[in-house]
Legacy VTK file of the C-alpha trace (Angstrom):
# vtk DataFile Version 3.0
C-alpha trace
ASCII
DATASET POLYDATA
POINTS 356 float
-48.376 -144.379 7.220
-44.388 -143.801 8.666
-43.599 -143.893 4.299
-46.222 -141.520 3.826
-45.121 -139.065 6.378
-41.508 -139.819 5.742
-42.180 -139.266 1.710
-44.421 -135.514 2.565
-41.207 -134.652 4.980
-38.929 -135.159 2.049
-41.056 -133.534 -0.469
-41.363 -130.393 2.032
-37.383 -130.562 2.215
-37.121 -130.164 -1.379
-39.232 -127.591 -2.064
-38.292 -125.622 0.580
-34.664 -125.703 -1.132
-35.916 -125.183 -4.378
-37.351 -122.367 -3.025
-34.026 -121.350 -1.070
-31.842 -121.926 -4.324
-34.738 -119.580 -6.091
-34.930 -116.823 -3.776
-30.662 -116.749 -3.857
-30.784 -116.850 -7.732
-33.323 -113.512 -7.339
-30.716 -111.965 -5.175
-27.682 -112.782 -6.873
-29.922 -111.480 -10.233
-31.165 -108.546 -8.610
-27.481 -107.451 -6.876
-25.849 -108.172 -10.539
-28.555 -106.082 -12.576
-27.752 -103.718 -9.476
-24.134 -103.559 -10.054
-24.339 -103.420 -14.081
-27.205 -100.457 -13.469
-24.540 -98.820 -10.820
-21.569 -99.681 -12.869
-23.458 -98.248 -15.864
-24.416 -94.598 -13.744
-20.384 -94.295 -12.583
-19.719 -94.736 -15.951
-22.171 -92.093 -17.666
-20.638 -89.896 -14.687
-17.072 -90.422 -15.636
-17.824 -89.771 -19.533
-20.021 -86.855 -18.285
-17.160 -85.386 -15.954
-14.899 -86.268 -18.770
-16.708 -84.109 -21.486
-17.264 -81.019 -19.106
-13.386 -81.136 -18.016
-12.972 -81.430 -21.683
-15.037 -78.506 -22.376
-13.465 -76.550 -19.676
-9.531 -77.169 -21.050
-11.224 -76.067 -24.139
-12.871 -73.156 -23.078
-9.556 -72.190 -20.911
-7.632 -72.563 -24.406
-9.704 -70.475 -26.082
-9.447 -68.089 -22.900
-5.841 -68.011 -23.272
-5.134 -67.876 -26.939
-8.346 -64.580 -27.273
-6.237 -62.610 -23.748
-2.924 -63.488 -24.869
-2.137 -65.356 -21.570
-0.648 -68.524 -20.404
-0.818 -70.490 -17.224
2.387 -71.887 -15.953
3.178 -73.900 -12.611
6.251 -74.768 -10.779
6.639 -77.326 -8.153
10.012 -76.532 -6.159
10.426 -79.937 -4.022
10.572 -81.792 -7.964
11.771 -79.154 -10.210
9.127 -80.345 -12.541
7.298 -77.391 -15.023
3.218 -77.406 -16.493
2.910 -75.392 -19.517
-0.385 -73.991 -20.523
-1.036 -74.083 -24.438
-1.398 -70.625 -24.240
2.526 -70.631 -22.499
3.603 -72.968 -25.452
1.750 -70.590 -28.268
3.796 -67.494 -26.284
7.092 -69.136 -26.946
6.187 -70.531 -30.501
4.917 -74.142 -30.436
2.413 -75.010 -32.368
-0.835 -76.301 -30.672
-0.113 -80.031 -32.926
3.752 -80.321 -31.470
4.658 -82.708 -29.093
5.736 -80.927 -25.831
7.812 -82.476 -23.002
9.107 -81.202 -20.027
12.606 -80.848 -21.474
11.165 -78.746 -23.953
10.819 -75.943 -20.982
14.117 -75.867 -19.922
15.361 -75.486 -23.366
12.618 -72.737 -24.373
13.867 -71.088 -21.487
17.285 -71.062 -21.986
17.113 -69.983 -25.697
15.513 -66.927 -24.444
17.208 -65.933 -21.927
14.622 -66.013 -19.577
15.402 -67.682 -15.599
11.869 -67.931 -14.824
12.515 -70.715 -12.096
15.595 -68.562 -10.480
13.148 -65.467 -10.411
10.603 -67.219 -8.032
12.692 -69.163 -6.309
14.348 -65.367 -5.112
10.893 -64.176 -4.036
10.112 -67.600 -2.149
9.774 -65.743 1.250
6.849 -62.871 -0.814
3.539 -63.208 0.691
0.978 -62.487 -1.896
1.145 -62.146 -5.774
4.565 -60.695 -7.177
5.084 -59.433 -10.959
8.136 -59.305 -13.054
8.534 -59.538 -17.072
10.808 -60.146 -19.507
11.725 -59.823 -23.271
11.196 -63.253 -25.170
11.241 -64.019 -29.007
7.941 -65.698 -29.951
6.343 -67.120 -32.756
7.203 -64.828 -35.295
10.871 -64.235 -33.889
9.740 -60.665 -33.376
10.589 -59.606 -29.567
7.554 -59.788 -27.245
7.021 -58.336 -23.824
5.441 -60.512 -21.004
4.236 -59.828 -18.176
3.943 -62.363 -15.042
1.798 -62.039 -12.069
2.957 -64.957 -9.810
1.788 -66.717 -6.283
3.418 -69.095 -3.862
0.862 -71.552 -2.888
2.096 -72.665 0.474
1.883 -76.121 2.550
0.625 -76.682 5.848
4.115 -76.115 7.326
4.482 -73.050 5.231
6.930 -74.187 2.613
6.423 -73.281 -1.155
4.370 -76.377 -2.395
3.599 -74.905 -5.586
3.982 -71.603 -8.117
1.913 -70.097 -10.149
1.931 -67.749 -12.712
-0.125 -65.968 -15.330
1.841 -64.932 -18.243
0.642 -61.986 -20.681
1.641 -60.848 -23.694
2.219 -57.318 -23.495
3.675 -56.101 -26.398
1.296 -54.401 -28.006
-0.334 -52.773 -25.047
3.290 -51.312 -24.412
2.892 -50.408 -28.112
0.269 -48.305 -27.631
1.693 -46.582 -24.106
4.611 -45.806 -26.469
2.312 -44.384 -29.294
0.092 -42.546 -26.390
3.107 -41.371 -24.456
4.821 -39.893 -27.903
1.647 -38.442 -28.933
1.492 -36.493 -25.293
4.763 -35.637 -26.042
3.560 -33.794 -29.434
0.519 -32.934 -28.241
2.685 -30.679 -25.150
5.685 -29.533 -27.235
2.547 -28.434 -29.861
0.700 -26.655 -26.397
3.631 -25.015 -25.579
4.530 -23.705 -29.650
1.036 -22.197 -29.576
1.686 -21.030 -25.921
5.018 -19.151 -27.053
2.904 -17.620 -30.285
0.465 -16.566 -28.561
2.585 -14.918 -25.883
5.700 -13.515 -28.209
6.607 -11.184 -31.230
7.003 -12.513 -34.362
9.834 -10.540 -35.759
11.629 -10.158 -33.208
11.471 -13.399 -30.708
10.831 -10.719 -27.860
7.610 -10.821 -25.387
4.590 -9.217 -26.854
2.053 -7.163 -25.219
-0.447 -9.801 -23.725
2.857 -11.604 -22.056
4.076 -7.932 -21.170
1.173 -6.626 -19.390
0.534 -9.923 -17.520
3.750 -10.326 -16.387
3.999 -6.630 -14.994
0.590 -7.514 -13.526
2.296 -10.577 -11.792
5.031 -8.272 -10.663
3.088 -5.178 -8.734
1.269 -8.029 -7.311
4.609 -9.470 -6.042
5.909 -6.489 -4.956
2.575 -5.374 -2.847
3.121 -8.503 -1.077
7.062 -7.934 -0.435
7.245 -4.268 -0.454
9.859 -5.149 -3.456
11.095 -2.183 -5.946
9.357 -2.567 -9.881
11.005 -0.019 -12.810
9.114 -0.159 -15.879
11.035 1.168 -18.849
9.595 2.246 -22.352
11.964 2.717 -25.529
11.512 3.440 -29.042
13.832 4.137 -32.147
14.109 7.475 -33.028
12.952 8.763 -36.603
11.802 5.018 -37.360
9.918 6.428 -40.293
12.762 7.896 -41.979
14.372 4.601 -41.811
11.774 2.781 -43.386
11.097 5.416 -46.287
14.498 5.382 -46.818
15.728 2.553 -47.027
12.626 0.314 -47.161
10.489 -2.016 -44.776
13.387 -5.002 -44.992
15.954 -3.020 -43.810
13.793 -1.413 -41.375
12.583 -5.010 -39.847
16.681 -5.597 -39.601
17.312 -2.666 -37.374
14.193 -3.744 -35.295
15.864 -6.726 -34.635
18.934 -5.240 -34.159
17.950 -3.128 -31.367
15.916 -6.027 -29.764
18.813 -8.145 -29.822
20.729 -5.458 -28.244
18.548 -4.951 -25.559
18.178 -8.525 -24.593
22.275 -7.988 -24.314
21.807 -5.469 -22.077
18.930 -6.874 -19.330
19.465 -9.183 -16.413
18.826 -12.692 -15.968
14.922 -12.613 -14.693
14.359 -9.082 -16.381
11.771 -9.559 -19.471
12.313 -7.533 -22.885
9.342 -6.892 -24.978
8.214 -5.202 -28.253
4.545 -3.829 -27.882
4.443 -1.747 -31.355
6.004 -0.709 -34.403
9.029 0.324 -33.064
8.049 0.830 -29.310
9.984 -1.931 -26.860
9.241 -2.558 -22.836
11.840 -3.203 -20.447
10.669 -4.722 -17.349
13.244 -4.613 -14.181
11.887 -6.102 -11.219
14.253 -4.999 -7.728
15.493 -1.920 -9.064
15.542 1.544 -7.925
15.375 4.701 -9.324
19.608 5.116 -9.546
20.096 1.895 -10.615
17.087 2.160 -13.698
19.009 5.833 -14.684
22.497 3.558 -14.769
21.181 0.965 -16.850
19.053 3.096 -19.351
21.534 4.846 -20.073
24.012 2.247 -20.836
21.423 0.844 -23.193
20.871 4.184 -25.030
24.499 4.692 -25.546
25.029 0.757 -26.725
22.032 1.063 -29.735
23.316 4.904 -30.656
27.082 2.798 -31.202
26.102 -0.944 -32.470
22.759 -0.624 -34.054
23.846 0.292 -37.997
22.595 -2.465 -40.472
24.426 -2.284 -43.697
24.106 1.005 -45.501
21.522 1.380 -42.540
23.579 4.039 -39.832
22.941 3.442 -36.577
19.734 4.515 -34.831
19.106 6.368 -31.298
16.022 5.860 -29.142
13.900 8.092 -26.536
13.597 6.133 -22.982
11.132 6.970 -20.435
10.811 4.882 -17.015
8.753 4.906 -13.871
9.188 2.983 -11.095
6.588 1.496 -9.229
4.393 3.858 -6.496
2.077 2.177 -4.085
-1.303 2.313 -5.340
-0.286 1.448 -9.238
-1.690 -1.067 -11.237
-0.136 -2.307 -14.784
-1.920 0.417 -16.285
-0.895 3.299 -14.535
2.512 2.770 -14.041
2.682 1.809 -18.285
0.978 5.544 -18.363
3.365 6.780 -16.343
6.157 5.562 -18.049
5.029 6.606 -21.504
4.428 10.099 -20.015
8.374 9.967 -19.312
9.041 8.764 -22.735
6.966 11.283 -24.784
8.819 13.904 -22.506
12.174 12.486 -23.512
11.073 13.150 -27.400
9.553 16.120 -27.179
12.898 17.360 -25.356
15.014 16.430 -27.886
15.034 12.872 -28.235
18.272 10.720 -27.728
17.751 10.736 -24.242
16.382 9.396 -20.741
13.427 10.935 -18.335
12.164 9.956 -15.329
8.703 9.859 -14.534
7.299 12.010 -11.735
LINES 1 357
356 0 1 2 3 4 5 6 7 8 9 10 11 12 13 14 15 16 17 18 19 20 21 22 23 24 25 26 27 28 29 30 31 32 33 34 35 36 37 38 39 40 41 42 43 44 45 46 47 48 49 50 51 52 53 54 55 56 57 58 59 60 61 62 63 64 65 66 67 68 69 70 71 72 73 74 75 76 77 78 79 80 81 82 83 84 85 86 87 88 89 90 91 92 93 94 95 96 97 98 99 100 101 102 103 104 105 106 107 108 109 110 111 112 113 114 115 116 117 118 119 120 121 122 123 124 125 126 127 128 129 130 131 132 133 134 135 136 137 138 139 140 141 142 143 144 145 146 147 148 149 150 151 152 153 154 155 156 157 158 159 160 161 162 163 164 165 166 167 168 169 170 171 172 173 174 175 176 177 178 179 180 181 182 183 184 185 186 187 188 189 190 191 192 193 194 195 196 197 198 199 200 201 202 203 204 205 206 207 208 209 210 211 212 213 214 215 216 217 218 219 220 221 222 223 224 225 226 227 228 229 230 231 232 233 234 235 236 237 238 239 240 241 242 243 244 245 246 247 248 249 250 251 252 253 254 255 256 257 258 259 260 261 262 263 264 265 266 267 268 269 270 271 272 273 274 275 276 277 278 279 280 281 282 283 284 285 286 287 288 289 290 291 292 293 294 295 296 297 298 299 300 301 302 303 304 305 306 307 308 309 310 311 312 313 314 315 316 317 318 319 320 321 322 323 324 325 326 327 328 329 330 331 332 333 334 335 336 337 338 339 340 341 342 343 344 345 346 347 348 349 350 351 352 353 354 355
């Protein structure tokens, strides 16, 4: 009976460490299929992480090269430089080339550019900073680039890092040129039209529309300031005879004649004009009635003496002038004026009246 019970105690030992040793073997089978299923899942992460940071350098590439920018970084505590492939396509390496940071320093250097001395100046700016520079790219044509820069700061407020966005800006600056040249033409063309529109053809002089609306401007001028307006009217005397004898060139040449004369004879800020066939405006703003007699005179007697072109002899001209009333408008004191002229012809021409 004591082997018996001895032999079932045994028996009982055994199986309970058979079942021990089996229930470890689970666990140790079950925490290595575990780590192999974990170890498998860090590793599809790693590959998956892998491909989408792949896919993002890629798509940051393609970002770069389709704007024309490049991303470069600067840490100041090493010295040491990251280039962007879209930097290294800016200065002319090819995407295949081998790149080092040596390369940097000498890509810099060969054109002229002291990117590292230009931040390092602006280490106290807070906030983005821009500068640019000239390079010679690719091609070895010149290129403009553009940088908007940062200082990325550490906790104790030291420049940990740079960084900058390069762009290539040539051929936007190209087309600010082209714009800008073609506002230029497009003004210079505005103002040609302007000066048409506004002056005689023959003789360079104002023409009626810029006569009348700069006496308008005037009397408006002189309501305000209680200023002093003389509007003088001229024309040549016995034009026709001129032209029938000695023909419409010649006659055109002592038209100019007389208008260059005139122009001799005005002030600075007094306007000159020719508003018919051989019928001129002199404009005097500030000038009394004395001082219109003075000068209208002196212009009759300098076209009777200088006016002769070629076999042409020199010409004489009628003068009326009125100076401006309160209560006239352009169009009374012109009527005025040409009232005073048609007197001085019908008195014997060669000569100056006053208007009433």
């Amino acid at each position: 009976m004591e082997y018996l019970a001895a032999s079932n105690s045994g028996s009982a030992a055994l199986f309970a460490a058979a079942i021990a040793l089996g229930l470890i073997a689970t666990v140790a089978c079950v925490s290595v299929l575990r780590a192999r299923r974990e170890t498998q899942i860090i590793a599809r992460i790693a590959r998956e992480r892998a491909r989408r940071m792949s896919d993002l350098l890629r798509t940051i590439g393609m970002a770069e090269k389709m704007a024309g920018l490049g991303i470069w970084q600067y840490d100041p505590s090493t010295g040491a430089q990251q280039w962007s492939l879209g930097m290294r396509r800016m200065f002319g390496v090819q995407h295949d080339e081998p790149f080092v940071e040596g390369d940097a320093e000498t890509l810099l250097y060969a054109n002229d550019v002291d990117l590292i001395g230009n931040v390092t100046k602006r280490a106290s700016v807070q906030g983005p900073f821009a500068m640019s520079f000239e390079i010679n790219g690719a091609s070895s044509d010149p290129r403009t680039v553009s940088v908007e820069a940062c200082n990325l700061r550490g906790d104790s407020g030291e420049v940990s890092r740079v960084v900058a966005v390069l762009r290539d800006v040539t051929d936007e600056k190209e087309r600010e040129r082209e714009l800008e040249f073609s506002r230029q033409i497009a003004v210079q063309e505005a103002r040609r039209a302007r000066d048409l529109a506004d002056t005689d053809p023959l003789t360079g002089l104002a023409n009626r529309r810029r006569v009348m609306a700069e006496l308008d401007r005037l009397i408006m001028n002189a309501r305000h300031s209680e200023g002093s307006l003389v509007l003088v009217l001229f024309d040549i005397d016995h034009f026709k005879l001129v032209n029938d004898t000695h023909g419409h060139p010649q006659g055109d040449k002592v038209i100019k004649n007389v208008a260059r004369i005139a122009l001799q004879q005005a002030r600075e800020g007094d306007l000159v004009g020719r508003v018919g066939g051989e019928e001129f405006v002199w404009i005097v703003p500030g000038a009394n009635q004395e001082f219109a007699r003075k000068m209208t005179e002196r212009l009759r007697d300098a076209i009777a003496r200088g006016s002769s072109v070629g076999e042409v002899p020199s010409v004489t001209i009628s003068i009326g002038y009125a100076d401006w009333q309160a209560g006239d408008t352009s169009l009374t004191l012109f009527a005025r004026a040409d009232t005073a002229l048609y007197d001085a012809k019908k008195t014997g021409r060669n000569k100056v009246c006053m208007a009433a």
